[in-house]
C-alpha positions as CSV (number, residue, x, y, z in Angstrom):
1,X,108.6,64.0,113.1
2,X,105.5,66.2,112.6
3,X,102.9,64.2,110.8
4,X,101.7,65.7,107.7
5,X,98.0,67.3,108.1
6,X,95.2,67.6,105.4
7,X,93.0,70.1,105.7
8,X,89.2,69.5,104.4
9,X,88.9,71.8,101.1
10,X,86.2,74.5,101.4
11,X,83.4,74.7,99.0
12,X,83.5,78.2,97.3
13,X,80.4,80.3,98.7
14,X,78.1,80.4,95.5
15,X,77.1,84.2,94.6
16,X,74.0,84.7,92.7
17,X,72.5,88.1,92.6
18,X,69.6,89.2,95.2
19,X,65.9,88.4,94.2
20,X,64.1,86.8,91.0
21,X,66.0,86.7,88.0
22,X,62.9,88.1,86.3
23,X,63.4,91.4,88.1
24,X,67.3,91.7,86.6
25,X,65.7,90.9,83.1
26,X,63.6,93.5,84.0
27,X,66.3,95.8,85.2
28,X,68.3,95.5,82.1
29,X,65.6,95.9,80.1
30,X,65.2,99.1,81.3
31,X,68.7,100.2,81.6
32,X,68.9,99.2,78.0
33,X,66.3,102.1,77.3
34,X,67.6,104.6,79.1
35,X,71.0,104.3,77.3
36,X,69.2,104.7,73.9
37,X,67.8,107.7,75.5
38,X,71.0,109.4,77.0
39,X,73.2,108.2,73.4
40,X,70.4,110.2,71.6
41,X,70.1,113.2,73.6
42,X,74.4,113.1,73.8
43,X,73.9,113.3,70.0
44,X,72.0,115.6,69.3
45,X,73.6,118.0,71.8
46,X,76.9,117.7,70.1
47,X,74.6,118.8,67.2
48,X,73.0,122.0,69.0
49,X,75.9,122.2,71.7
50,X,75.4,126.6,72.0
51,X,70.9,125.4,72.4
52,X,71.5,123.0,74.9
53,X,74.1,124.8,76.9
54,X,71.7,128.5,77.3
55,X,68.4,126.6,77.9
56,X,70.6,124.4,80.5
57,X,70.9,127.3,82.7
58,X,66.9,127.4,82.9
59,X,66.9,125.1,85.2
60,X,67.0,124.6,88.7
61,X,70.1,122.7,89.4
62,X,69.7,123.1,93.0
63,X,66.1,121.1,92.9
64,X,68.3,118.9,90.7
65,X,70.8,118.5,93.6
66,X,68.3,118.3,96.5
67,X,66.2,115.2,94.2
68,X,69.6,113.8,94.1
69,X,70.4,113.7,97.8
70,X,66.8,112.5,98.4
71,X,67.3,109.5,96.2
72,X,70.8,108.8,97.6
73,X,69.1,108.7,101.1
74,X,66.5,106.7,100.2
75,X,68.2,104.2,99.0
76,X,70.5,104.1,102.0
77,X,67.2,103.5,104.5
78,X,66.1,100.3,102.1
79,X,69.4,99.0,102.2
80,X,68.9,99.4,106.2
81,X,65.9,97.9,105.6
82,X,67.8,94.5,104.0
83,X,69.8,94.2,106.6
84,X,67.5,94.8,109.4
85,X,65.7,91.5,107.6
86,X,68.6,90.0,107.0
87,X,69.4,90.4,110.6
88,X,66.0,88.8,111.5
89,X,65.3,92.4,113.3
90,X,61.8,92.4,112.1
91,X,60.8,95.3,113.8
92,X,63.4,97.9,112.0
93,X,62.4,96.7,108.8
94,X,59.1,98.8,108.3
95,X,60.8,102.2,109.9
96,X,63.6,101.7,107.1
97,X,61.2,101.2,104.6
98,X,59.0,104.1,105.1
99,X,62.0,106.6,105.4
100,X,62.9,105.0,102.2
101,X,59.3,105.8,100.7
102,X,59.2,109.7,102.5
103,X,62.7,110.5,100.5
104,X,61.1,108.9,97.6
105,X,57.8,110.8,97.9
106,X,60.3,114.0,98.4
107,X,61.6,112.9,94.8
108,X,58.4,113.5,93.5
109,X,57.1,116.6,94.9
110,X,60.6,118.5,94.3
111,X,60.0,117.7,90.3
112,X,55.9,118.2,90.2
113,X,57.2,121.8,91.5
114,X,59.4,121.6,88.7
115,X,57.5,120.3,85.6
116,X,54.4,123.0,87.2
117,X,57.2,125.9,86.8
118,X,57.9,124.7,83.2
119,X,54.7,124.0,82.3
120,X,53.5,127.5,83.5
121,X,56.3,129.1,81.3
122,X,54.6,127.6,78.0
123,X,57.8,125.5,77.9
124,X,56.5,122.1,76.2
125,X,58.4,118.9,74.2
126,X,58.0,120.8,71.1
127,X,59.9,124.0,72.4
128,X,63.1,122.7,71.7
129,X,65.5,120.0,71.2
130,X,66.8,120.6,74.7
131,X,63.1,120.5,76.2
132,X,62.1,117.9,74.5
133,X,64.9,115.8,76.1
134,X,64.6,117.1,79.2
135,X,60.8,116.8,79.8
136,X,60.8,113.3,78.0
137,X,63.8,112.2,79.9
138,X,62.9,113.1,83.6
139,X,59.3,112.4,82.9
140,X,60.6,108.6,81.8
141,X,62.7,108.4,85.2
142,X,59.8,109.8,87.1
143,X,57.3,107.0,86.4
144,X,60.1,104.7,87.5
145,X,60.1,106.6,90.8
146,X,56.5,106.2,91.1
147,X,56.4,102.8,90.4
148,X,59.3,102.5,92.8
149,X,57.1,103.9,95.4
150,X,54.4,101.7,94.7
151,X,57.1,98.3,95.5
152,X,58.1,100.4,98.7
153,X,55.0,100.7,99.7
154,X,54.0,97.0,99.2
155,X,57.0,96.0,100.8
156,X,56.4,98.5,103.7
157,X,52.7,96.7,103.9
158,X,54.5,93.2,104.3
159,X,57.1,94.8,106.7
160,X,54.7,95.6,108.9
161,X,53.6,92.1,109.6
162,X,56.9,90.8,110.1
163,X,57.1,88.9,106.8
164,X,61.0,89.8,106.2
165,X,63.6,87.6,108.0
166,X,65.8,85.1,107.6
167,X,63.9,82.4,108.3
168,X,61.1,83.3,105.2
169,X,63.7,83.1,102.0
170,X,60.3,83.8,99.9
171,X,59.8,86.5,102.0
172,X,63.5,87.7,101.7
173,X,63.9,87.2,97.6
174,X,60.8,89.8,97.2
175,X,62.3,91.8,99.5
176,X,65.7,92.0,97.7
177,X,63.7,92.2,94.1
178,X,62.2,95.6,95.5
179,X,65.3,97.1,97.0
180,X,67.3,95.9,93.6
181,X,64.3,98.0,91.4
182,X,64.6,101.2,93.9
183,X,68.6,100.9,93.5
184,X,68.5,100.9,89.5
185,X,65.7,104.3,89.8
186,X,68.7,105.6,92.0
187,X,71.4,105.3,89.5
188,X,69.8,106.1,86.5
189,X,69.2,109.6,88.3
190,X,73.4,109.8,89.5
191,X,73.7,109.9,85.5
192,X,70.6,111.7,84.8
193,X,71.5,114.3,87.0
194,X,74.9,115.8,85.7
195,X,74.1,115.1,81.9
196,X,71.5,116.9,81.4
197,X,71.7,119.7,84.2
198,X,75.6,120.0,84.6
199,X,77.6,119.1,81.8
200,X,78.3,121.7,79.3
């Protein structure tokens, strides 16, 4: 007769989300605004939709597309970057990083060459409706990038003393916060991206 066997139950593993909670108020926060920003320029295109769609075609979708692949990249190095600390290889974490901050820095230059072309064509936020979005709207998400820069670049700093492993959760939860910031740059650009240069 077999005898009957009780297994011990298994606490569930407790998920929180990465880094402070301050940076996910922070996040939000900022979410929240671009929202607003992408509801009122999706209203008052449906209100101009002929404006929009001809002064669309002014700009450079492939810079558009090459900024996206940038970001996209970059965001995969820094989550290399988490798991190299993560993995306590401390030595793979700075490399990450600063491939992370080149594709970021790639960002930038790619839409300086942009705004300079604009710019140069007299093309300002009182233009138009459509300009006025556009300029206001990638100029909003391009201080994020720079600021985004700036964490990468702190991080990167840290990284290079060997700060970032698992055996400095401090260390770690900074480390996540940063990574979670450059993340929330990179998908507010995935929107960005096809609304106001693709769809018509």
């Amino acid at each position: 007769m077999e005898a009957n066997v009780t297994l011990p139950l298994q606490k569930p593993v407790a998920r929180h989300l990465p880094g402070d909670l301050a940076i996910w108020f922070f996040i939000a926060a900022e979410l929240l605004a671009f929202c607003v920003f992408f509801a009122a320029y999706a209203f008052t295109r449906a209100k101009h939709v002929e404006l929009f769609n001809a002064e669309q075609l002014t700009l450079d979708r492939n810079a558009g597309a090459l900024n996206t692949i940038l970001l996209l990249t970059a965001s995969y190095f820094v989550v290399r970057a988490v798991q190299a600390a993560e993995a306590g290889l401390k030595d793979k974490v700075a490399p990450w990083l600063a491939a992370g901050f080149l594709c970021g820095s790639g960002f930038v230059a790619v839409k300086v060459t942009e705004y300079a072309d604009k710019l140069g064509a007299g093309i300002t936020l009182s233009t138009s409706p459509f300009y006025m979005f556009y300029l206001s709207l990638t100029f909003f998400h391009f201080m994020h990038v720079l600021l985004g820069l700036v964490i990468l670049a702190i991080l990167w700093f840290h990284a290079r003393r060997g700060n970032y492993g698992p055996d400095n959760a401090t260390a770690m939860n900074n480390l996540h916060s940063g990574a979670s910031y450059w993340h929330m740059v990179d998908l507010v650009w995935i929107i960005l991206f096809p609304l106001v240069y693709v769809l018509r």
